[in-house]
DRENTORBA-737327 format. One record per residue: residue in one letter; x, y, z of N, C-alpha, C in turn. Coordinates in Angstrom, 3 decimals. Layout:
// DRENTORBA-737327
@residuo->A&nx->X&ny->Y&nz->Z&cax->X&cay->Y&caz->Z&cx->X&cy->Y&cz->Z .
...
***
This chain:
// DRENTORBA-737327
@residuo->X&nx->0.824&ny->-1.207&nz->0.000&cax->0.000&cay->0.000&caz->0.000&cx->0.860&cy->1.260&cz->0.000 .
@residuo->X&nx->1.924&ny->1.249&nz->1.026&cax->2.753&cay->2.185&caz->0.937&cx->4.529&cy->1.823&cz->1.114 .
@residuo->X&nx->5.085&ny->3.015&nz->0.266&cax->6.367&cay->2.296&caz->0.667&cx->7.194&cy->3.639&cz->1.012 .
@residuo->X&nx->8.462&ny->3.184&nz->1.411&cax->9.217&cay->4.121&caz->1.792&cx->10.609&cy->3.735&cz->1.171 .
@residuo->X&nx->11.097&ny->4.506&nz->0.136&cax->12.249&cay->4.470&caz->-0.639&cx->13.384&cy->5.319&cz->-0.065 .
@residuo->X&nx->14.157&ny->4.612&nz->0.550&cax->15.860&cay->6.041&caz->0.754&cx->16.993&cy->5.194&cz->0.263 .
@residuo->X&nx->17.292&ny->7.040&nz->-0.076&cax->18.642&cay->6.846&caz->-0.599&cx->19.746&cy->7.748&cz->-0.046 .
@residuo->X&nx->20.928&ny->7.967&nz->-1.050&cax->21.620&cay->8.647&caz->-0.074&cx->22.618&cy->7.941&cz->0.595 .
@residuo->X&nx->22.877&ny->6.740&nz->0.839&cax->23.934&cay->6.358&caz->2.125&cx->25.177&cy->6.366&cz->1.365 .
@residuo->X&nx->26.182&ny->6.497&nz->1.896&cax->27.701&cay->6.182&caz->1.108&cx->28.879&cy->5.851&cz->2.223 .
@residuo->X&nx->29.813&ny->5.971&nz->1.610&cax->31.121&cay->5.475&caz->2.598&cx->31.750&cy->7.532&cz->2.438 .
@residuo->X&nx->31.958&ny->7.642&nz->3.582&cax->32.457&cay->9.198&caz->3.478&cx->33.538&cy->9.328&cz->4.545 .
@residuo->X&nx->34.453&ny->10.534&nz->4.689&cax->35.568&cay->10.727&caz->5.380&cx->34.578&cy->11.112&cz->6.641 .
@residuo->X&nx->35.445&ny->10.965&nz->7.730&cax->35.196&cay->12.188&caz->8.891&cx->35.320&cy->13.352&cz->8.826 .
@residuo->X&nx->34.727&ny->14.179&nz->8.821&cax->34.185&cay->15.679&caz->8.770&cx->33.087&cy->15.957&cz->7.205 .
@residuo->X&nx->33.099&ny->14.927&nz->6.885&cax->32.213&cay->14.738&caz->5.262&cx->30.916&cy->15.248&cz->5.348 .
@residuo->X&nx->30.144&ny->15.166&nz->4.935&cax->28.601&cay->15.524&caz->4.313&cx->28.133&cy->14.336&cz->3.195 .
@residuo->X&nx->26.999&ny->14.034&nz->4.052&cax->25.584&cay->12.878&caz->3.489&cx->24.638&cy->14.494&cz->3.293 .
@residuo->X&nx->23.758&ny->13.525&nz->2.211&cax->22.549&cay->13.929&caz->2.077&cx->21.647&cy->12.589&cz->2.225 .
@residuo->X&nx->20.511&ny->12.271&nz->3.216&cax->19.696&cay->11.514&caz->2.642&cx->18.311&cy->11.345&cz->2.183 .
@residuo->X&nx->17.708&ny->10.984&nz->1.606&cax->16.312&cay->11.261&caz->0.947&cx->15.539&cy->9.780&cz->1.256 .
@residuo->X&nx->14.439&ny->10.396&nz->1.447&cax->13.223&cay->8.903&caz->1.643&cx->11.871&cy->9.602&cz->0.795 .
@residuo->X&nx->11.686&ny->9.106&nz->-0.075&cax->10.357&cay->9.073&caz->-0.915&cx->9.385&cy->7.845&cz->0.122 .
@residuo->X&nx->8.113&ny->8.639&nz->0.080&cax->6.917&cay->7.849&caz->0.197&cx->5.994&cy->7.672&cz->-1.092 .
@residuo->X&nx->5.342&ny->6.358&nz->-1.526&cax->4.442&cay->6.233&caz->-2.737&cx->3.633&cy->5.127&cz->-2.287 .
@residuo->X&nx->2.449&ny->5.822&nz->-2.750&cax->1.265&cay->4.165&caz->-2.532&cx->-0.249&cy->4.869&cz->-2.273 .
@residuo->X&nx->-0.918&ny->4.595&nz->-1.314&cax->-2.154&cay->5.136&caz->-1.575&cx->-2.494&cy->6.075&cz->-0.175 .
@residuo->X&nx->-1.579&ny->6.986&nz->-0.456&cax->-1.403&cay->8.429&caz->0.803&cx->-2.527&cy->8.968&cz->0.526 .
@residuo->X&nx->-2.983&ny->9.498&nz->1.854&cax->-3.788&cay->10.865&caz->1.876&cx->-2.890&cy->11.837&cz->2.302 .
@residuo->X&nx->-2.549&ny->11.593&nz->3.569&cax->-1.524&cay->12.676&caz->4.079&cx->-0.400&cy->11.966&cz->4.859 .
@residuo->X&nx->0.700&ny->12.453&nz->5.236&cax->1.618&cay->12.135&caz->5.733&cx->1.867&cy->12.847&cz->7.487 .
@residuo->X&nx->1.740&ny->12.583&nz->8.682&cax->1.963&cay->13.173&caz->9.480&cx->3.706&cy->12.719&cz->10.159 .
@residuo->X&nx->3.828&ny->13.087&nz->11.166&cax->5.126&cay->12.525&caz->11.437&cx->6.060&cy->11.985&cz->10.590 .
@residuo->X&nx->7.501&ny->12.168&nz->10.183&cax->8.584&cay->11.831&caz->9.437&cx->9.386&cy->11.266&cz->9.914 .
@residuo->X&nx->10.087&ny->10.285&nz->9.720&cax->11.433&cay->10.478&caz->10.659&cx->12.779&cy->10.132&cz->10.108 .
@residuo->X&nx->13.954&ny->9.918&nz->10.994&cax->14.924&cay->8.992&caz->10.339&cx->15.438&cy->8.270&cz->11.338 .
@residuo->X&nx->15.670&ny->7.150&nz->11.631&cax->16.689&cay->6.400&caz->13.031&cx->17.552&cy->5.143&cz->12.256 .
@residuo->X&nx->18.333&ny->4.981&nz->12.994&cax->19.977&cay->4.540&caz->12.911&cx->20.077&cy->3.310&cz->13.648 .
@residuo->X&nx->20.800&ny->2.228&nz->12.926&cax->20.823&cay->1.122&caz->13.761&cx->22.627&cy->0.784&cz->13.296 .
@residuo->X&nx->23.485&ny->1.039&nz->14.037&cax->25.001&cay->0.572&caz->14.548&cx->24.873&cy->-1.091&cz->14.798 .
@residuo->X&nx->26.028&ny->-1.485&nz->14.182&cax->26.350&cay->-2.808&caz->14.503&cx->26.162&cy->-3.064&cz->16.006 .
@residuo->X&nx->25.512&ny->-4.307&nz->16.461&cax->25.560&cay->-4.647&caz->18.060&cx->24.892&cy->-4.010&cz->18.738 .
@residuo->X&nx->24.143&ny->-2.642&nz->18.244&cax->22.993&cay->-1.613&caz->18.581&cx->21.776&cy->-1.354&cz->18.365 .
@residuo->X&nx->20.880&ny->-1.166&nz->19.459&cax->19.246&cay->-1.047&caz->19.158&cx->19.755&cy->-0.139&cz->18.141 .
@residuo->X&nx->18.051&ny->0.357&nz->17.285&cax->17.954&cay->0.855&caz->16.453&cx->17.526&cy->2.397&cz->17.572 .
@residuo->X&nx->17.863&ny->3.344&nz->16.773&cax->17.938&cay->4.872&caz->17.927&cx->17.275&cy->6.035&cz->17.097 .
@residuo->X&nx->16.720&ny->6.856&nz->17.487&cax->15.953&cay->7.905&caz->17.000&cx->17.084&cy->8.735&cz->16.648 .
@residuo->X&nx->17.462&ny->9.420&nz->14.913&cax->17.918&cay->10.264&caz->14.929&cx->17.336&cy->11.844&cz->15.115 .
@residuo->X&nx->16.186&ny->11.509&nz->14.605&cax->15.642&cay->13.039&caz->14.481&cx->14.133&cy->12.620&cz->13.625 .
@residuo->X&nx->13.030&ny->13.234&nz->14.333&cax->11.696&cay->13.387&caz->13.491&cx->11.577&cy->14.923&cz->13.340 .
@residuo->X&nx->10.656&ny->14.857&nz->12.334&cax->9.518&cay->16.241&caz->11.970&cx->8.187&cy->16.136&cz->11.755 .
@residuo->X&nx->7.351&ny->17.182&nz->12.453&cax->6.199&cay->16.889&caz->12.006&cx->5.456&cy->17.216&cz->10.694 .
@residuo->X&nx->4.242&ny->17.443&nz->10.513&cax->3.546&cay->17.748&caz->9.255&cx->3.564&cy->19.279&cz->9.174 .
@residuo->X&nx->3.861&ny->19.982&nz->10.695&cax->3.912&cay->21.444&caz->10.770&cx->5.411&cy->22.304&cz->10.782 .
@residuo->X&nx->6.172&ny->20.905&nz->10.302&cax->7.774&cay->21.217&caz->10.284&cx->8.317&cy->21.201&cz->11.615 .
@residuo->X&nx->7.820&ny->20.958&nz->12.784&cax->8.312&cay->21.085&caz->14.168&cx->9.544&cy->19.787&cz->14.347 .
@residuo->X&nx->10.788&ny->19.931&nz->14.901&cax->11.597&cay->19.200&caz->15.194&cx->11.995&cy->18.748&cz->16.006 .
@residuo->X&nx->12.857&ny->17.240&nz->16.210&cax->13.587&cay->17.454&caz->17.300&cx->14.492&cy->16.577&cz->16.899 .
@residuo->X&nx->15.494&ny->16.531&nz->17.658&cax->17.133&cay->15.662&caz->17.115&cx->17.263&cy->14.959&cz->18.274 .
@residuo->X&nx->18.389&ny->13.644&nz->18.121&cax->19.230&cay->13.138&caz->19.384&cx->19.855&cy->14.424&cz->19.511 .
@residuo->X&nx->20.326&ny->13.740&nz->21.052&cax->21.337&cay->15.234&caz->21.325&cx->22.574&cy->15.046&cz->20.592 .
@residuo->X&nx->23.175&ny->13.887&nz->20.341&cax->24.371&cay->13.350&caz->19.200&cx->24.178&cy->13.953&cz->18.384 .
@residuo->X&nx->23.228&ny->14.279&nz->17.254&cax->23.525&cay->14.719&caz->16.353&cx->23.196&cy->16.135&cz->15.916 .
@residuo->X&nx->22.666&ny->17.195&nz->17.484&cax->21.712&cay->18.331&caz->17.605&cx->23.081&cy->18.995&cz->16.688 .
@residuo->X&nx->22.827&ny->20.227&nz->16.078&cax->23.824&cay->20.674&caz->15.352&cx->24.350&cy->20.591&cz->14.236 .
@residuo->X&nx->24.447&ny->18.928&nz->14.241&cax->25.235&cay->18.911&caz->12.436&cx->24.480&cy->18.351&cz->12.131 .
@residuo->X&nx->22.999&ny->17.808&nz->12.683&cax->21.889&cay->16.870&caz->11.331&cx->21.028&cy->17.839&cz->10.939 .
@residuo->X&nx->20.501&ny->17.985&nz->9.935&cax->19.144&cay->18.825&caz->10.040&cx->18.049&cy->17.626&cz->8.968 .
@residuo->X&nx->16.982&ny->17.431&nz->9.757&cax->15.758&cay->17.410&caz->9.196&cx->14.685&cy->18.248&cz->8.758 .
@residuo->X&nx->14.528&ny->17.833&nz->7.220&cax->13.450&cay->18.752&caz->5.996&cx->12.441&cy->17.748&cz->5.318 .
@residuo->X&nx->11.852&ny->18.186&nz->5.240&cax->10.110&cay->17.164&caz->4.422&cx->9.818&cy->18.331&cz->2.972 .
@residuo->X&nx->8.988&ny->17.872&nz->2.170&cax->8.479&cay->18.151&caz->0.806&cx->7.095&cy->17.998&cz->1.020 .
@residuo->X&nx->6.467&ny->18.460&nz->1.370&cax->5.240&cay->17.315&caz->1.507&cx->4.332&cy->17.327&cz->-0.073 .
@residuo->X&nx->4.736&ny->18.098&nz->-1.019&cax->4.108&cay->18.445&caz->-2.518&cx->4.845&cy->16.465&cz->-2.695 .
@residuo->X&nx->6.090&ny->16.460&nz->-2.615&cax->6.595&cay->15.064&caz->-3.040&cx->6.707&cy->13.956&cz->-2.027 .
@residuo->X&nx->6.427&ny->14.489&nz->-0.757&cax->5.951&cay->13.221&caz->0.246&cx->7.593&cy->12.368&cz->0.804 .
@residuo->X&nx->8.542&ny->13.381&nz->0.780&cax->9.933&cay->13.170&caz->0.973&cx->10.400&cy->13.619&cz->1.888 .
@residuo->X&nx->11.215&ny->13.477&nz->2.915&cax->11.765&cay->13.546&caz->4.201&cx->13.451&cy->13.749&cz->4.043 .
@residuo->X&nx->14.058&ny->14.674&nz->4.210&cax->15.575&cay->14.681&caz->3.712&cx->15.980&cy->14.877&cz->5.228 .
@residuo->X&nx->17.677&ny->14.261&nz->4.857&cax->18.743&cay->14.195&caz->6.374&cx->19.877&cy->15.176&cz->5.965 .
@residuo->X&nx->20.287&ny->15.866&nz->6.268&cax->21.573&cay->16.475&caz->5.905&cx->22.503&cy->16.904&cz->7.144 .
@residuo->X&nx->23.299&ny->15.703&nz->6.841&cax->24.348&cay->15.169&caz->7.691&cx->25.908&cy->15.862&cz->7.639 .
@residuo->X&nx->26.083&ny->16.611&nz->8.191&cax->27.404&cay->17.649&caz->8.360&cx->28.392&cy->16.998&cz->9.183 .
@residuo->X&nx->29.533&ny->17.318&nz->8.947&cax->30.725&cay->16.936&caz->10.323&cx->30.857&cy->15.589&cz->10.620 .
@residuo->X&nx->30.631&ny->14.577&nz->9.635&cax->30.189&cay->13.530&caz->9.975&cx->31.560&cy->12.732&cz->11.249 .
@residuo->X&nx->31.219&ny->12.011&nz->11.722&cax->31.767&cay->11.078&caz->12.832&cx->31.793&cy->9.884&cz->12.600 .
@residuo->X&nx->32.783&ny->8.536&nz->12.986&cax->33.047&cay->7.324&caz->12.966&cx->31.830&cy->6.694&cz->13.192 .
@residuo->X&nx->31.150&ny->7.558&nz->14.633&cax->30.466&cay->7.151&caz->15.488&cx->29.029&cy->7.384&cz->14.465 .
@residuo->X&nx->28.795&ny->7.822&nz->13.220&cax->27.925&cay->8.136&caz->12.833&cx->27.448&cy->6.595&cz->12.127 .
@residuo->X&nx->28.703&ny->5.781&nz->12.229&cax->28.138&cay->5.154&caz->11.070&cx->26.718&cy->3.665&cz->11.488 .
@residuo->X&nx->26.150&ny->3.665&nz->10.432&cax->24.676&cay->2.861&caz->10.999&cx->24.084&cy->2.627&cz->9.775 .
@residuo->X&nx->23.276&ny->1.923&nz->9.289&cax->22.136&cay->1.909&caz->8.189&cx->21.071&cy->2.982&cz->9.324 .
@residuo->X&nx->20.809&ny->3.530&nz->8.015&cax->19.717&cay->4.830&caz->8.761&cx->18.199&cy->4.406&cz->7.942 .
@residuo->X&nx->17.334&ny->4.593&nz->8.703&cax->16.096&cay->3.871&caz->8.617&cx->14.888&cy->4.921&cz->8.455 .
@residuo->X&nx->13.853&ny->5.498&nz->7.604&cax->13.013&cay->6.274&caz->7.120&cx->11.671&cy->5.698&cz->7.844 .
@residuo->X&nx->11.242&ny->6.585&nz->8.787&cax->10.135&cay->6.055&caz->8.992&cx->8.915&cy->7.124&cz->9.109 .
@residuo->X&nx->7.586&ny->6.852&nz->8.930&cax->6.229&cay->7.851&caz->8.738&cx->5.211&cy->7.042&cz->9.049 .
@residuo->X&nx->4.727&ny->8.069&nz->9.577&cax->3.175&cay->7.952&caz->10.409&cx->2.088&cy->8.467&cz->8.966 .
@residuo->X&nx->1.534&ny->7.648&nz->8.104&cax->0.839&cay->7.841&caz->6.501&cx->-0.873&cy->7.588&cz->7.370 .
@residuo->X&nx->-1.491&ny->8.199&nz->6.437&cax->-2.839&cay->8.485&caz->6.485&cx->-3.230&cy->7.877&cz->4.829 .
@residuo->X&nx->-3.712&ny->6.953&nz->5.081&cax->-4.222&cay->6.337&caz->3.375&cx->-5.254&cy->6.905&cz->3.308 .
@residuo->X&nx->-5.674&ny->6.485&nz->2.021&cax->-6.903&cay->6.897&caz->1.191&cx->-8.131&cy->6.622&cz->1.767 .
@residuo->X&nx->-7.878&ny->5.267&nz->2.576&cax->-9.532&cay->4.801&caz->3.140&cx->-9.262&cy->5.117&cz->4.377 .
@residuo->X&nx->-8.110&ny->6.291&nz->5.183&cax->-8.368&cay->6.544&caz->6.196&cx->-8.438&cy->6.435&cz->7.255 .
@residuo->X&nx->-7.388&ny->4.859&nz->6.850&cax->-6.672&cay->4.038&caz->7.891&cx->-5.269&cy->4.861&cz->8.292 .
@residuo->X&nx->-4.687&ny->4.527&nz->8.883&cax->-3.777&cay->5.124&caz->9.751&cx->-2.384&cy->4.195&cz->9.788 .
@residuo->X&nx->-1.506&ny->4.154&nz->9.031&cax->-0.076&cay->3.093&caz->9.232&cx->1.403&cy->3.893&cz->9.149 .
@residuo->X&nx->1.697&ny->2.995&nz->10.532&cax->3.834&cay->3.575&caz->10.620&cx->4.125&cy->2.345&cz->9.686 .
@residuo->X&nx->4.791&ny->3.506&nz->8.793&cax->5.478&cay->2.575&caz->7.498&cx->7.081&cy->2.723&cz->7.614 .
@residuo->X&nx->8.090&ny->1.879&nz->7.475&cax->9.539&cay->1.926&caz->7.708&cx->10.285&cy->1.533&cz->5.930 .
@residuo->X&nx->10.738&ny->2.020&nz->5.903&cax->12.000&cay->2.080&caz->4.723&cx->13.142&cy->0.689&cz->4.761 .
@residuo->X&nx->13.909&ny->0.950&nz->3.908&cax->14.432&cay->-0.781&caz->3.881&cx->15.825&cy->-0.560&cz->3.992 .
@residuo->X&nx->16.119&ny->0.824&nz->4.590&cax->17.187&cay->1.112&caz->4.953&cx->18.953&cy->1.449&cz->4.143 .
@residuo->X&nx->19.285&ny->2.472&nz->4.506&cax->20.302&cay->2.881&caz->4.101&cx->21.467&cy->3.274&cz->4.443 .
@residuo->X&nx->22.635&ny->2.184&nz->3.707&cax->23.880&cay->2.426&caz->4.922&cx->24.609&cy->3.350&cz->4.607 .
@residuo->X&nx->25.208&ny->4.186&nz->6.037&cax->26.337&cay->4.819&caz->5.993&cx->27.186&cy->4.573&cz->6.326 .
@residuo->X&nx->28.733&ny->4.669&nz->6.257&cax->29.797&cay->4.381&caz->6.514&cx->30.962&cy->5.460&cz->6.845 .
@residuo->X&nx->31.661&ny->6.451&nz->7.725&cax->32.022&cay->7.049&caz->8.035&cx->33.627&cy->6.217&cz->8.512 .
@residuo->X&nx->34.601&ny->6.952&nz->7.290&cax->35.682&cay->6.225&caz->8.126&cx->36.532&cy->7.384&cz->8.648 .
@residuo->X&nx->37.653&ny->6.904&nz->9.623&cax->38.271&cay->8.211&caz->10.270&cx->39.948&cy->8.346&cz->9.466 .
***
């Protein structure tokens, strides 16, 4: 019904710059809540940062500063833009949304994930 496409991950230096992107497609009405979270080898999976439908934010405190979270909502896309990057950054990063379908049902849909790699 719905999916969640990201891209974006790469292998980058320390102090580098990611961009990442998550497309939503399927049978949306609206999109509320956005997000992105991070799962490290040997590590729960961790909230990097959501936004809402009114653009309101919030970050880990890890990454308050050099991540910023942005949405599209004309294209139903959620972007990461990852500054200063860190060793410690590295994780498959995971797209997730709170979607409002067509018939008005209500589903958290997750992405199939995208790795980053940060070497020092």
């Amino acid at each position: 019904q719905v999916q969640l496409v990201e891209s974006g991950g790469d292998l980058v230096q320390a102090g580098g710059s990611l961009r990442l992107s998550c497309a939503a497609s399927g049978t949306i009405f609206s999109i509320n809540d956005m997000g992105w979270y991070r799962q490290a080898p040997g590590k729960e999976r961790e909230l990097v940062a959501r936004i809402s439908s009114s653009t309101s934010t919030n970050y880990a405190g890890s990454v308050k500063g050099r991540f910023a979270i942005s949405r599209d909502n004309a294209k139903n896309t959620v972007y990461l833009q990852m500054n200063s990057l860190k060793p410690e950054d590295t994780a498959v990063y995971y797209c997730n949304a709170e979607v409002r379908l067509t018939t008005g049902r209500y589903l958290e849909v997750w992405g199939q994930g995208t790795r980053v790699t940060v070497s020092s």
